[in-house]
C-alpha positions in Angstrom: -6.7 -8.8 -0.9 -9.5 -6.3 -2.1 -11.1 -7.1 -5.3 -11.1 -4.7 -8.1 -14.7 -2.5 -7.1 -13.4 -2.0 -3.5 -10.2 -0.2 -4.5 -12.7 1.9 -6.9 -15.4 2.3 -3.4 -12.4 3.2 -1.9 -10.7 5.8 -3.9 -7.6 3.3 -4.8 -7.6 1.8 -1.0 -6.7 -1.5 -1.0 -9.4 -3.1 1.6 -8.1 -6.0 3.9 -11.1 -8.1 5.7 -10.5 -9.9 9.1 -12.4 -12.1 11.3 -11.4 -11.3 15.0 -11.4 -13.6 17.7 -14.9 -12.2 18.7 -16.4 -13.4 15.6 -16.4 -9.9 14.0 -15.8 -8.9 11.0 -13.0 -5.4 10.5 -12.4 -4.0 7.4 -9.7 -1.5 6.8 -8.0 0.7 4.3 -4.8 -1.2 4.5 -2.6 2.1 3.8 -4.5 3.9 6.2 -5.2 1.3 8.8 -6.3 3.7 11.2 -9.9 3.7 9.2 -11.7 0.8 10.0 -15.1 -0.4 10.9 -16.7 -3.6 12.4 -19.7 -5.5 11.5 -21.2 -9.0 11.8 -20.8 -9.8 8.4 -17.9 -9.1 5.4 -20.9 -6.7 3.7 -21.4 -5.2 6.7 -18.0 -4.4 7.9 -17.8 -3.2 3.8 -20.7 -0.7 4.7 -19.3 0.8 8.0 -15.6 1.3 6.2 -18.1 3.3 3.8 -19.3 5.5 6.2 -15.8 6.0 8.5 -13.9 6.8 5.0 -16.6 9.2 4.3 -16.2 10.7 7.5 -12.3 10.8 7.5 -12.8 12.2 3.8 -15.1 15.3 5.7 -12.8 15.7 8.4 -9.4 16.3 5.7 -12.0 19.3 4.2 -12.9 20.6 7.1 -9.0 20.9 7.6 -8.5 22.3 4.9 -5.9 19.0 4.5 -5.9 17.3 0.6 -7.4 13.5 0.7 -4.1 11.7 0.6 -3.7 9.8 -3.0 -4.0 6.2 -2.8 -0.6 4.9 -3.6 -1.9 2.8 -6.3 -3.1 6.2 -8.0 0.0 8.1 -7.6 2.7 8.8 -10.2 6.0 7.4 -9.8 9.6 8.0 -11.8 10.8 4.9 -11.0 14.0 6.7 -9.4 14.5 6.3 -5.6 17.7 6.2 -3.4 18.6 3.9 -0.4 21.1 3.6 1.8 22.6 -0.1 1.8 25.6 -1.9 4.1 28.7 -1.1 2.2 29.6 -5.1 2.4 26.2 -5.5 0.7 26.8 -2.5 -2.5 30.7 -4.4 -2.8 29.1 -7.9 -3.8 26.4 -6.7 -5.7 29.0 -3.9 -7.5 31.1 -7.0 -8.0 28.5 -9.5 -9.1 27.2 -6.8 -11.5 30.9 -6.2 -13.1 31.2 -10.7 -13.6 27.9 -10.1 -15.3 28.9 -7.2 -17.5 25.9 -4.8 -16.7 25.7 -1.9 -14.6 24.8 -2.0 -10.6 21.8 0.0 -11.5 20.3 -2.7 -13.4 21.5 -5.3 -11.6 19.9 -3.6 -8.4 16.7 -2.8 -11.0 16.5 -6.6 -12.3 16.6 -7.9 -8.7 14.0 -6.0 -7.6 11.7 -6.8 -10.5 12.1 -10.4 -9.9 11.1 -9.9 -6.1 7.8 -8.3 -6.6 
């Protein structure tokens, strides 16, 4: 899990950090895992990932392409649709109706609980 100055290096990135089976160290964006870097150790990978997200960052301008927004620095409504198994929408419509709120909270509490 990146700590608190990485997502701020990284423009809102989270950073995961791996040990391969080599012994190396790869850091990467982890909502942009194609920009990653190796080094021997955690710092070093840290400073490579510095110098390919700068890179990836020149090559989006030189496109003429917006830097994608981190998705922990976008806005959101809160209001999404998905598509569900119609056995699945009957027992949570039903479930919602024995506890006297609507699916849409039902659906809203359930979610809540499971992040």
């Amino acid at each position: 899990m990146a700590r608190q100055h990485e997502r701020e290096r990284f423009d809102g990135y989270a950073v995961e950090l791996f040990l391969d089976e080599d012994g190396d160290w790869m850091a990467h964006l982890a909502e942009l895992p194609g920009i990653s870097a190796f080094g021997p150790t955690p710092e070093k990978a840290l400073k490579e990932l510095d110098t390919a997200w700068a890179a990836a960052k020149e090559s989006y301008a030189a496109r003429g392409v917006d830097i994608p927004v981190a998705p922990a620095r976008r806005r959101y409504q809160g209001i999404f649709q998905v598509r569900i198994d119609k056995r699945v929408h009957r027992a949570l419509a039903i479930e919602a109706e024995r506890a006297g709120v609507s699916l849409n909270a039902l659906v809203a509490e359930k979610l809540a609980k499971s992040v």
